[in-house]
N, CA and C of each residue as an Amber inpcrd file, in Angstrom:
protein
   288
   1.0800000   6.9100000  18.0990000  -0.0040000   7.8390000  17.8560000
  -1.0810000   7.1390000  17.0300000  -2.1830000   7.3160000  17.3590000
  -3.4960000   7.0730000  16.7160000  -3.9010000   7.5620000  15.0160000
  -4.2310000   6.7340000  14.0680000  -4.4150000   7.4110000  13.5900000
  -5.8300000   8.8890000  13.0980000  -6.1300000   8.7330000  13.9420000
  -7.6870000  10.1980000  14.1180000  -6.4390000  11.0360000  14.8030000
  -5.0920000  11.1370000  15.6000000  -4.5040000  11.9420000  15.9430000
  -4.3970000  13.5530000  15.3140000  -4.6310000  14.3750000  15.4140000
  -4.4940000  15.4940000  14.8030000  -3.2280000  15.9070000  14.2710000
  -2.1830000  15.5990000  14.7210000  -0.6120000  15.4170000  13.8000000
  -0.8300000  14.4680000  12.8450000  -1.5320000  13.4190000  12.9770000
  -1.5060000  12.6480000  12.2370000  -2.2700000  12.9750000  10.7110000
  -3.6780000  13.6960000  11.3200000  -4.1080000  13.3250000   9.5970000
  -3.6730000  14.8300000   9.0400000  -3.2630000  16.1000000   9.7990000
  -2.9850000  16.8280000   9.3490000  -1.8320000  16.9800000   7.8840000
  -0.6580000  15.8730000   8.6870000   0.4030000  15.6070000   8.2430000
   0.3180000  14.7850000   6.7730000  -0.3100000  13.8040000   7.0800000
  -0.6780000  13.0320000   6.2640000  -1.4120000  13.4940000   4.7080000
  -2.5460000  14.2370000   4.9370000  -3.1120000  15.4330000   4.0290000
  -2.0460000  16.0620000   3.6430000  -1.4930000  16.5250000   4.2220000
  -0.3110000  17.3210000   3.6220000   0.8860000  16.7700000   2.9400000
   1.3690000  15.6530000   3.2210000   1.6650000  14.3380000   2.5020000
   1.4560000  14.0400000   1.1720000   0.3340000  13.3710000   1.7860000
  -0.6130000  13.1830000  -0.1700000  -0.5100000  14.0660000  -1.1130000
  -0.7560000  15.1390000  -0.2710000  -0.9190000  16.5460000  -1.1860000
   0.4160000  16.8010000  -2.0860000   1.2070000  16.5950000  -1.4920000
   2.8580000  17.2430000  -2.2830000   2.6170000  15.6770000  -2.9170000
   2.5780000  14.6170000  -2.9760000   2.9720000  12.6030000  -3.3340000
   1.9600000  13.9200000  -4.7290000   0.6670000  13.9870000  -4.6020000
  -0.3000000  14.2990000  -5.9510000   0.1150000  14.8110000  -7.0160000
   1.2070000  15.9120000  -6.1440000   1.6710000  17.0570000  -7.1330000
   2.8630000  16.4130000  -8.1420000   3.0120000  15.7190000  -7.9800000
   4.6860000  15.3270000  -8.9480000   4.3650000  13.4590000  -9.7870000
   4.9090000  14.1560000 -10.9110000   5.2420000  12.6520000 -11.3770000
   6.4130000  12.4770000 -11.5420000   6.8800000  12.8960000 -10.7990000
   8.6910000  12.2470000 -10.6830000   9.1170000  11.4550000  -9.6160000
   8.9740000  10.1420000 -10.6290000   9.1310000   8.6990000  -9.9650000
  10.6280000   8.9470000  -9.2060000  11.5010000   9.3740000  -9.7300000
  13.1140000   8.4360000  -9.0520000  12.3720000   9.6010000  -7.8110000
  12.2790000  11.0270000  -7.7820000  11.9560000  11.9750000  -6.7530000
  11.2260000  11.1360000  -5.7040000   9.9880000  10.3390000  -6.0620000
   9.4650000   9.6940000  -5.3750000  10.2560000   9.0250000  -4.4960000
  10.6970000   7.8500000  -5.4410000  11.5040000   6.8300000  -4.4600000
  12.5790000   7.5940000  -3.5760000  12.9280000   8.6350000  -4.4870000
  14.2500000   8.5040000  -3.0970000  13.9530000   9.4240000  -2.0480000
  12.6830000  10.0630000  -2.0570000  11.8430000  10.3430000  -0.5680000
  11.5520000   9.1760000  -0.2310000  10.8520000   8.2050000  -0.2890000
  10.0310000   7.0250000   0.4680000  11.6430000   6.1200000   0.9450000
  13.1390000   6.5010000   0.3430000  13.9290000   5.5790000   0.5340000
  14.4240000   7.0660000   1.7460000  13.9120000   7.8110000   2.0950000
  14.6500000   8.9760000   3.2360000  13.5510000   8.8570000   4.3770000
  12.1550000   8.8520000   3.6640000  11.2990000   8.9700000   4.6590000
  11.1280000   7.5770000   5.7760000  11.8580000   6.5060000   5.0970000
  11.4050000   5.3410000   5.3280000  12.4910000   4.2730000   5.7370000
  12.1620000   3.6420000   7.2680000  12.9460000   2.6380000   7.2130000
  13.1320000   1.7070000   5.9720000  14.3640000   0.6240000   5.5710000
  14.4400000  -0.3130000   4.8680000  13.1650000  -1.8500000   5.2940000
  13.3500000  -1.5240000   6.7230000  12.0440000  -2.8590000   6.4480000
  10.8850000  -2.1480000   6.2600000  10.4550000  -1.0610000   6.7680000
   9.0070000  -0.0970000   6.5860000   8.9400000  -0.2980000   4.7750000
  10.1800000   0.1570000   4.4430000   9.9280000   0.0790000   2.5040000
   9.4440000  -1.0480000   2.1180000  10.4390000  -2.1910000   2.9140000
   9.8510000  -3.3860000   2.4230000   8.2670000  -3.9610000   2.7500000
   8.0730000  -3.4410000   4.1730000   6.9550000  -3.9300000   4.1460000
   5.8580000  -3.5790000   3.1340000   6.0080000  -1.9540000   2.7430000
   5.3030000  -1.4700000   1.8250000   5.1210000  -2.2950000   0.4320000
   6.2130000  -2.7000000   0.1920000   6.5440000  -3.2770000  -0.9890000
   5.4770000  -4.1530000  -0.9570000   5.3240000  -4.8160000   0.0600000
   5.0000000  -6.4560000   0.0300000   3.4590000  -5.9010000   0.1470000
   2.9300000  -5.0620000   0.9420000   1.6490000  -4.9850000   0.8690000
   1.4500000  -4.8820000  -0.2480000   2.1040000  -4.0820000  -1.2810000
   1.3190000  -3.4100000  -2.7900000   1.4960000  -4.8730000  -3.2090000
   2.3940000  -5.8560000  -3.6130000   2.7870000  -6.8000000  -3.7680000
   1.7610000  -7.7280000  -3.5410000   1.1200000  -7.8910000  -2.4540000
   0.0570000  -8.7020000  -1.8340000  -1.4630000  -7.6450000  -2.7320000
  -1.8470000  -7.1700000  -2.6970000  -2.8840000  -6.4820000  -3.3700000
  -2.8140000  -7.0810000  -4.6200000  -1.8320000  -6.8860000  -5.4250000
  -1.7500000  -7.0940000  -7.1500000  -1.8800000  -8.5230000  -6.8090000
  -1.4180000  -9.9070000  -6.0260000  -1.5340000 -11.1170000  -5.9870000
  -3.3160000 -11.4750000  -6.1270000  -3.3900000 -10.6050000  -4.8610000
  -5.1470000 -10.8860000  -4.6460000  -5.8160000 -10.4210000  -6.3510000
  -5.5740000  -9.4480000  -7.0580000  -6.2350000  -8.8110000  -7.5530000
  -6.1270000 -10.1640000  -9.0970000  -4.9490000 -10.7310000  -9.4670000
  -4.8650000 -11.6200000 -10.0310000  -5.2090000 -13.0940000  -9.7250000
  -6.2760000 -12.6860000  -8.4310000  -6.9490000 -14.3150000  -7.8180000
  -6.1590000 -15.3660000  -7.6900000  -4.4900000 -14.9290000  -6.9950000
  -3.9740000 -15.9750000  -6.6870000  -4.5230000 -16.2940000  -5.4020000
  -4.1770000 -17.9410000  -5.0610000  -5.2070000 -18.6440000  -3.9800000
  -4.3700000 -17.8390000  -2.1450000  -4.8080000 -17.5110000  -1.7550000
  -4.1960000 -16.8040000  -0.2170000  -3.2810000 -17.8730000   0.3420000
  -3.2890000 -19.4270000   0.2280000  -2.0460000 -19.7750000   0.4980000
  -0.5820000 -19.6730000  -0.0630000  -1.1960000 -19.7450000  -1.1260000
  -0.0730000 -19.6310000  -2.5880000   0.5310000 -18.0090000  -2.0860000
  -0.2540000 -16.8780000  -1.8120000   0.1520000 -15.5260000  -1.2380000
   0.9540000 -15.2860000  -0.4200000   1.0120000 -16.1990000   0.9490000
   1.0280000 -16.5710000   2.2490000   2.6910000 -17.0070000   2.1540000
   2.3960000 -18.1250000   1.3180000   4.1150000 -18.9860000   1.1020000
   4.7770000 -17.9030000   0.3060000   4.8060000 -17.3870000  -0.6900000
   5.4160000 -16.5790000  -1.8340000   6.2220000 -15.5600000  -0.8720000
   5.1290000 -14.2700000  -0.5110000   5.2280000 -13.0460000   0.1760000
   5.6070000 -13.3880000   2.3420000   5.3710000 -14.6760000   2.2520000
   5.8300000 -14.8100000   4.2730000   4.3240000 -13.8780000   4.9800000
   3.3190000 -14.0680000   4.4110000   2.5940000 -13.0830000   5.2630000
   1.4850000 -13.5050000   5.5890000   0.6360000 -13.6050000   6.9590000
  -0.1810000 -14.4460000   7.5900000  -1.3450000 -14.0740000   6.8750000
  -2.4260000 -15.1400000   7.1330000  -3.6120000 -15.0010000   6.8450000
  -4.4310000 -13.8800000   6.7480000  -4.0570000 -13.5420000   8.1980000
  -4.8940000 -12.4830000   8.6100000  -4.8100000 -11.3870000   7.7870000
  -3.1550000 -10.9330000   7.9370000  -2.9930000  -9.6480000   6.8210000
  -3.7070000 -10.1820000   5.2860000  -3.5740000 -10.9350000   4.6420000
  -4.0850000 -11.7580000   3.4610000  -5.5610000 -11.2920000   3.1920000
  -6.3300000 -11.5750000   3.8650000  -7.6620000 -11.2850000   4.5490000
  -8.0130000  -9.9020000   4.7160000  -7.1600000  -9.3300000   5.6060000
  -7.7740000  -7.9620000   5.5020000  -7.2310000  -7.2740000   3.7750000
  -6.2330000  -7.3690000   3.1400000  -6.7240000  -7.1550000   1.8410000
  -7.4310000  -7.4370000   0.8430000  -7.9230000  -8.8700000   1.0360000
  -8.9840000  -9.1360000  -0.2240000 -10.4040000  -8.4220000   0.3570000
 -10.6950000  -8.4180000   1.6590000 -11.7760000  -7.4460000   2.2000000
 -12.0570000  -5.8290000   1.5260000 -10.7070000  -5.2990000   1.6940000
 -10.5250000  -3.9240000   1.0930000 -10.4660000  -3.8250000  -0.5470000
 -10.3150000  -5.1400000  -1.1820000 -10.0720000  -5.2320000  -2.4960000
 -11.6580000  -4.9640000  -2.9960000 -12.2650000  -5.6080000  -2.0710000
 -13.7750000  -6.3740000  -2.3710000 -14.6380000  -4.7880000  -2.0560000
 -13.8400000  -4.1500000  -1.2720000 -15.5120000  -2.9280000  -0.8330000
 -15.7570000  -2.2570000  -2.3350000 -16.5880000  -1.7920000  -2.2440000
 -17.4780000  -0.8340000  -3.3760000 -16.5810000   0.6680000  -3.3360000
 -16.0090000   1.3100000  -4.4070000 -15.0810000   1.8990000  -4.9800000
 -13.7250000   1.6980000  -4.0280000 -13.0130000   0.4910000  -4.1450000
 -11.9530000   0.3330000  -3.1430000 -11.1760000   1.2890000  -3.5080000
 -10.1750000   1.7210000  -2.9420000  -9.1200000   2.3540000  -3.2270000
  -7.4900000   1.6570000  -4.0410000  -7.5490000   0.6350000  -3.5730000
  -6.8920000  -0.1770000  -4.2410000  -7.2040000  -0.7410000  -5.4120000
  -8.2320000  -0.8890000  -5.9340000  -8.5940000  -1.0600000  -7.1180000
  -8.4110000   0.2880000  -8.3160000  -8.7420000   1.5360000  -7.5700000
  -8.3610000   2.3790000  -8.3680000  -6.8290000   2.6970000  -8.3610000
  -6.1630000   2.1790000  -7.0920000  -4.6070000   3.0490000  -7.9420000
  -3.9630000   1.4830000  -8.8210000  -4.7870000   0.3690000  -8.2680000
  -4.6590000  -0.7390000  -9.7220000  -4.5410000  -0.4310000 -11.5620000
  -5.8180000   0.5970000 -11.0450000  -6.0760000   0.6660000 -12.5020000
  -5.1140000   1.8690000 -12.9490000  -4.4240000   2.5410000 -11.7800000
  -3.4280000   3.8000000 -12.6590000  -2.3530000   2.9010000 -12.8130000
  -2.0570000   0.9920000 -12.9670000  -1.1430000   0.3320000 -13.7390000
  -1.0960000   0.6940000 -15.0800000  -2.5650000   0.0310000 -15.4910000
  -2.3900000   0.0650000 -16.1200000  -2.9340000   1.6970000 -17.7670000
């Protein structure tokens, strides 16, 4: 399915919406560990993983070897890091 699908962003909105409502981390994880394959988790992992690399200006090869993940993906996150109010920059800053 696409994502403009109408299951899709419906679902999704509705998603976020309940993720907004709670700060209960283990609650969290152990939905994303029900909702979610083990490699889907992992991949997740590695994207957030790859964001915080970029965001600490490690060099994209150094990224590449560390995390196993091609250029391309590499690339399309420092792009998204870089737009004007990224989104990733702001849930960066709910690190710290």
């Amino acid at each position: 399915m696409k994502t403009d699908h109408p299951v899709v962003t419906e679902n999704l909105a509705e998603l976020v919406q309940c993720l907004a409502k709670t700060s209960d981390q283990e609650l969290l994880e152990d939905f994303f560990y029900c909702l979610l394959t083990p490699s889907e988790i992992a991949a997740i992992a590695t994207r957030w993983a790859l964001v915080k690399a970029l965001d600490e200006k490690i060099p994209q090869r150094e990224i590449s070897k560390t995390l196993g993940l091609s250029l391309c993906k590499i690339t399309r996150g420092s792009r998204e890091l870089k737009k004007p109010n990224s989104a990733f920059k702001r849930m960066l800053e709910l690190l710290n």
